[in-house]
C-alpha positions as CSV (number, residue, x, y, z in Angstrom):
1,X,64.1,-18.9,-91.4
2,X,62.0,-18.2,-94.5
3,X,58.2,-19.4,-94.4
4,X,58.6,-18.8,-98.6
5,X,61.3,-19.6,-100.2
6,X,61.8,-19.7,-104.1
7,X,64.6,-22.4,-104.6
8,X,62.0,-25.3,-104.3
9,X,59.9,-23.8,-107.0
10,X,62.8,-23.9,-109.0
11,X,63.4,-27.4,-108.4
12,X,59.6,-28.1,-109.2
13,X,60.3,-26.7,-112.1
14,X,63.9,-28.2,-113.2
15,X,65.4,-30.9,-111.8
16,X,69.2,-30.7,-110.3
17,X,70.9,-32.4,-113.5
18,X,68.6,-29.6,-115.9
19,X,69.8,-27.0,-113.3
20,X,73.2,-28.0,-113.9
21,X,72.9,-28.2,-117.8
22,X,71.3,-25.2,-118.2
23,X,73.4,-21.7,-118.5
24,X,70.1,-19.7,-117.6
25,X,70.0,-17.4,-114.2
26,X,67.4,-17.4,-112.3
27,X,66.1,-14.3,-110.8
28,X,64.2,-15.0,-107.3
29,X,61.5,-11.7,-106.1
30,X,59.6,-12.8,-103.3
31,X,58.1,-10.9,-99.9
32,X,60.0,-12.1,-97.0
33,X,58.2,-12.9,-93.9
34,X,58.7,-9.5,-92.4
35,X,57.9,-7.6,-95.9
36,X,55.1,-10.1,-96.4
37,X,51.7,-7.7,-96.7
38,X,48.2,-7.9,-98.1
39,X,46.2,-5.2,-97.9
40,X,42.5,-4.5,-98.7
41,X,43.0,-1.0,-101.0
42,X,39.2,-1.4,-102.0
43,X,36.2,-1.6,-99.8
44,X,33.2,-0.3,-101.3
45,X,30.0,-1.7,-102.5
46,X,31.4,-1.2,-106.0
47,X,34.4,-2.5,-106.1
48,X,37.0,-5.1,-103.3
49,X,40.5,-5.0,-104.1
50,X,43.0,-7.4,-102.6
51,X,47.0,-6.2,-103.3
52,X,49.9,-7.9,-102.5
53,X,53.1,-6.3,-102.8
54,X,56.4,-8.3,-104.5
55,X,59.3,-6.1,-103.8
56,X,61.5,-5.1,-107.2
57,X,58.9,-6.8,-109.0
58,X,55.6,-4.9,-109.0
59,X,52.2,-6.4,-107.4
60,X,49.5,-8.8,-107.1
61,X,46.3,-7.4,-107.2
62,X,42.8,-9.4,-106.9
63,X,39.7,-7.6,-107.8
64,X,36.1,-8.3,-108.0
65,X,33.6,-5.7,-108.6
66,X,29.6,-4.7,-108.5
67,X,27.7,-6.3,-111.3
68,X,25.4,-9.3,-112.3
69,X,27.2,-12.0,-111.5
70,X,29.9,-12.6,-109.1
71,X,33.1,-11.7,-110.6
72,X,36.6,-12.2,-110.7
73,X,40.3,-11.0,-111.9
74,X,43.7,-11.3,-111.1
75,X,46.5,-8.7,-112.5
76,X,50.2,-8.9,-112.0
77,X,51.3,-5.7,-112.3
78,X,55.0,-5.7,-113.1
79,X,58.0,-2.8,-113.0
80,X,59.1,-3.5,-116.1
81,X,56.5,-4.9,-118.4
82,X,56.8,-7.4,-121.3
83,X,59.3,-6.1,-124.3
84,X,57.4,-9.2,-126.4
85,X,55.3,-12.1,-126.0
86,X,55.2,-14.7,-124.2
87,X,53.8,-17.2,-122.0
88,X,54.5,-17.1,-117.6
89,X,54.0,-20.8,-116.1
90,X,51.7,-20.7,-113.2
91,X,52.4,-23.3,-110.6
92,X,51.2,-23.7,-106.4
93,X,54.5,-24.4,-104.6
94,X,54.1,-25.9,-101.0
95,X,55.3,-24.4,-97.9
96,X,58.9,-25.9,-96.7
97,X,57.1,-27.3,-93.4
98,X,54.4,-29.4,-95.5
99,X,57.0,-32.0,-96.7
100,X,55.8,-34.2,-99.5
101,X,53.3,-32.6,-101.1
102,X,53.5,-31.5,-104.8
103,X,53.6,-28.8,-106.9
104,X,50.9,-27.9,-108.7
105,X,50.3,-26.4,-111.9
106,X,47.8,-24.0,-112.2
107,X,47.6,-22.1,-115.7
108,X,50.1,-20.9,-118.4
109,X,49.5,-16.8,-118.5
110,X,49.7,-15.1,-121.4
111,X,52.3,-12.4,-121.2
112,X,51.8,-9.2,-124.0
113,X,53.7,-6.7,-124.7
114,X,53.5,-3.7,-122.7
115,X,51.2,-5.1,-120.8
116,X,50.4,-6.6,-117.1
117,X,49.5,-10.0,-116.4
118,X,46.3,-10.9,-115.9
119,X,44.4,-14.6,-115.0
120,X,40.3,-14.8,-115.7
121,X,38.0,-15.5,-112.9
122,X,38.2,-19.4,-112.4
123,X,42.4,-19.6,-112.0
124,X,41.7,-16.5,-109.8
125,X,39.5,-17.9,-107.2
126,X,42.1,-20.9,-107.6
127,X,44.8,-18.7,-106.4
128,X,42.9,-17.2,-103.6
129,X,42.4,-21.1,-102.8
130,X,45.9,-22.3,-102.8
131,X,47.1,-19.0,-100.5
132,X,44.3,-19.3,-98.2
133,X,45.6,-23.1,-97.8
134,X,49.2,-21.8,-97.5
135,X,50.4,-22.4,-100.8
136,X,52.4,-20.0,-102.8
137,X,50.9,-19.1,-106.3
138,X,54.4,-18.6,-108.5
139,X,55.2,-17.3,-112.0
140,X,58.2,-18.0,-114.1
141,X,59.0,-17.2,-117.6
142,X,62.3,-16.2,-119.9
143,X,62.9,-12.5,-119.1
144,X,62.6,-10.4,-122.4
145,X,65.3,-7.9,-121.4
146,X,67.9,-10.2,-121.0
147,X,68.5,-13.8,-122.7
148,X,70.1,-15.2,-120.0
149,X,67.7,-14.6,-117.2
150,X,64.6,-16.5,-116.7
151,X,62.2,-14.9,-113.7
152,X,60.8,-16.4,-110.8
153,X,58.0,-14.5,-108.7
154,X,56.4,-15.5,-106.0
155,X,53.3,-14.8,-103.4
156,X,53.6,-14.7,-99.7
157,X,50.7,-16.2,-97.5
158,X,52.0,-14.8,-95.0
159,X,49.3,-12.2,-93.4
160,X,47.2,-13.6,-96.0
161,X,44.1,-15.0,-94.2
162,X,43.1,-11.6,-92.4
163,X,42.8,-9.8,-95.1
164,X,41.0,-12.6,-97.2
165,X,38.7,-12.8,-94.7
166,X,37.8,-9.1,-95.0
167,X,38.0,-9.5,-98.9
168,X,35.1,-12.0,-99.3
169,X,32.9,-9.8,-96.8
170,X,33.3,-7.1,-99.1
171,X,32.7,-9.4,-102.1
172,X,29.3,-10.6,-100.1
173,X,28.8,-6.7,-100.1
174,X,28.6,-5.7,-104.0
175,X,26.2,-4.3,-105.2
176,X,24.1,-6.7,-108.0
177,X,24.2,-4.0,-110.6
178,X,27.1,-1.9,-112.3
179,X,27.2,1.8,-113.7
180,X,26.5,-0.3,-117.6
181,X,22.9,-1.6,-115.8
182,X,21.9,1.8,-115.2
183,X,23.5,4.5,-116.7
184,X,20.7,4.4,-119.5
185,X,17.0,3.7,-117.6
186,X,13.7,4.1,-118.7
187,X,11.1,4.8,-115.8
188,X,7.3,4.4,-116.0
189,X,4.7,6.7,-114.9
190,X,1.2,5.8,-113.3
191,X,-1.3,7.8,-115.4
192,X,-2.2,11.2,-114.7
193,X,0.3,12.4,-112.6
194,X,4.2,11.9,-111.7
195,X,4.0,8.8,-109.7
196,X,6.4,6.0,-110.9
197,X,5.5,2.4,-111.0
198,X,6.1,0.2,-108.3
199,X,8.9,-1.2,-110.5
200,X,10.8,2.1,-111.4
201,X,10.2,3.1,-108.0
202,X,12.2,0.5,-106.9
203,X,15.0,0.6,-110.1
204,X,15.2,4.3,-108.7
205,X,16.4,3.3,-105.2
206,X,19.0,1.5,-107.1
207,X,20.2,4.2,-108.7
208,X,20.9,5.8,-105.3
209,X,22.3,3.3,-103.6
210,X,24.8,3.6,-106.9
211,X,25.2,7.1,-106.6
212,X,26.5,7.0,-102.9
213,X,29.6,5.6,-104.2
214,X,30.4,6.3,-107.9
215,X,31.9,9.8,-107.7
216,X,33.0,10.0,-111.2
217,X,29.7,10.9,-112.5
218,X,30.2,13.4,-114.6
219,X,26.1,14.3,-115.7
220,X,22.8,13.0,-115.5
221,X,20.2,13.8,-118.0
222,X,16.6,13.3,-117.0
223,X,13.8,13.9,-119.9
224,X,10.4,13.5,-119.1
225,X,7.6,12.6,-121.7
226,X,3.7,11.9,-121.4
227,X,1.0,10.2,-123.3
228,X,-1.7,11.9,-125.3
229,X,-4.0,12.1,-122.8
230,X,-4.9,16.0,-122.0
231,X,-3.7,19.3,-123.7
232,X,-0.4,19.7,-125.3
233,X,0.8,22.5,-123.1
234,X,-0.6,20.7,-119.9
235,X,1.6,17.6,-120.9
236,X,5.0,19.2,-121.4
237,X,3.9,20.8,-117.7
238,X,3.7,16.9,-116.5
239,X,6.7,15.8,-118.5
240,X,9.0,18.7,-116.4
241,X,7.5,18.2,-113.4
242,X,8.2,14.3,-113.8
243,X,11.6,15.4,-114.7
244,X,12.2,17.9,-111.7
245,X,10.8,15.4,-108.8
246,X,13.3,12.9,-109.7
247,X,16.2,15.0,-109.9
248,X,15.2,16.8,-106.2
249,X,14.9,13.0,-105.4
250,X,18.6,12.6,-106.1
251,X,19.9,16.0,-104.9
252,X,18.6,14.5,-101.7
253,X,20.6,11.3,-101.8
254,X,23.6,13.8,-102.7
255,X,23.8,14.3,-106.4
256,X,25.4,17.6,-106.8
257,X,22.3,19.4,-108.6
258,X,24.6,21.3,-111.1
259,X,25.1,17.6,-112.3
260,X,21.3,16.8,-112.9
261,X,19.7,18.5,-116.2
262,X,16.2,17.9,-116.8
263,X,14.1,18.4,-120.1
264,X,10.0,17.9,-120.4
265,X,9.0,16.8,-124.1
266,X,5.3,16.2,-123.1
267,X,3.9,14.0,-125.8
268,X,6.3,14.4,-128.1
269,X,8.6,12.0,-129.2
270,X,6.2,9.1,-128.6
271,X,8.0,5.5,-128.3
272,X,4.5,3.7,-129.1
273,X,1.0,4.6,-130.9
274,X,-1.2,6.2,-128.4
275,X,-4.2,3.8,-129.6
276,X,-3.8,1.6,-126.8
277,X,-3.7,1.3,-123.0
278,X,-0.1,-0.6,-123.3
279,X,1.2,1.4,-125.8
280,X,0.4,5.2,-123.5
281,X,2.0,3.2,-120.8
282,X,5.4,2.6,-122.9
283,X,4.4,7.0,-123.7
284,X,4.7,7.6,-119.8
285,X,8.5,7.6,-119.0
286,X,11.2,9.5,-118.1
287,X,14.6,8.7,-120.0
288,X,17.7,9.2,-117.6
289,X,21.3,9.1,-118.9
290,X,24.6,9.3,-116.4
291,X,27.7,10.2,-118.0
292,X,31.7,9.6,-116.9
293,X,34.5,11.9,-118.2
């Protein structure tokens, strides 16, 4: 016997006498026990993907990724996307053994044209709750192809904890920065030589940890600049020196060097007035810049 079955969410939905009235058909997709899978497609410090698959309908996917703040979406990725617009009810429907509890409604989703489904980060955490309690997150909505057909598509929490479980330690695992936070940096310079401040030393680190696991970096420009302080030609020395020792810095933590370009401006190009102690600190820098195709 089924674990999931879609006939009570169509009774949450309608009652037997609007069943009865009604000339719609429903069409049922749902992951029977034995089909029932969630796998973990994503596992890196960047990025934890949770998929689900609904056969003849298309997928769940849950995704949180490196950043700021902890994050988190939910897609419904469909075989045959929205012909027009629309709205897909989102309710929690029961398991048959829990007898007398309710249906739920979660959320209305917006459905666009050509487009997947997708739920913002509070209603998908809210998901991931009802599932890991045994619930099964359901959409329906009027099909757009045909105008007699309204669509009913369920998730399975069947095999669902396992993988949840391995989801959140890869959530606990991201990385508190993305490729936005640092694909423009500014690092400082001590004076008089090419050794960073404690604070870009530290922001660099970062931006190797990243590297380990972005490999769609297409280039990195490094250009190094100087303060005032010493002879003209001496400085545009310092500012490619600066320049070189971080990019053999990343080479090391396996950059590809044909990726890494480096420039030394000296003193030109000065971002504050020389005048002053703070402003030939703001002088000292090296500018890096990652690009993605």
């Amino acid at each position: 016997m089924r674990a999931i079955t879609l006939i009570f969410s169509i009774s949450a939905v309608l009652t037997a006498g609007q069943l009865a009235a009604t000339p719609s058909q429903w069409r049922q997709y749902s992951a029977t026990i034995e089909q029932s899978r969630w796998q973990l497609s994503s596992n890196t410090p960047l990025q934890c993907q949770l998929e689900h698959e609904i056969p003849n309908f298309g997928k769940a996917v849950f995704r949180s990724a490196a950043g700021k703040s902890l994050n988190m979406d939910f897609e419904l990725q469909m075989l045959r996307r929205p012909d027009s617009y629309g709205l897909a009810e989102v309710l929690s429907v029961p398991p048959q053994w829990r007898a007398g509890e309710k249906t739920k409604t979660l959320a209305s989703m917006r459905l666009l044209k050509q487009f997947n489904g997708d739920l913002p980060k509070k209603t998908a955490w809210t998901l991931l709750t009802e599932l890991e309690q045994g619930f099964s997150p359901t959409f329906y909505y009027s099909d757009w192809y045909s105008p007699y057909d309204k669509v009913v598509a369920a998730l399975n929490p069947v095999q669902f904890p396992t993988q949840y479980q391995a989801f959140s330690h890869c959530i606990a695992g991201l990385l508190p920065y993305n490729f936005e936070d640092i694909a423009f940096t500014v690092l400082s310079y001590e004076s008089g030589g090419d050794q960073l401040t404690r604070e870009s030393r530290r922001r660099l680190s970062q931006i190797a940890e990243y590297l380990k696991y972005d490999q769609e970096i297409e280039s990195i420009d490094l250009q190094g600049y100087t303060d005032s302080f010493g002879g003209r030609w001496m400085n545009e020395q310092l500012s490619v020196q600066r320049a070189q020792k971080i990019k053999d810095f990343l080479v090391a933590a396996g950059v590809a060097p044909e990726k890494v370009q480096i420039e030394g401006f000296g003193e030109r190009r000065h971002a504050a007035p020389n005048d002053s102690a703070l402003g030939r600190a703001v002088n000292r820098r090296l500018v890096l810049q990652m690009a993605k195709p």
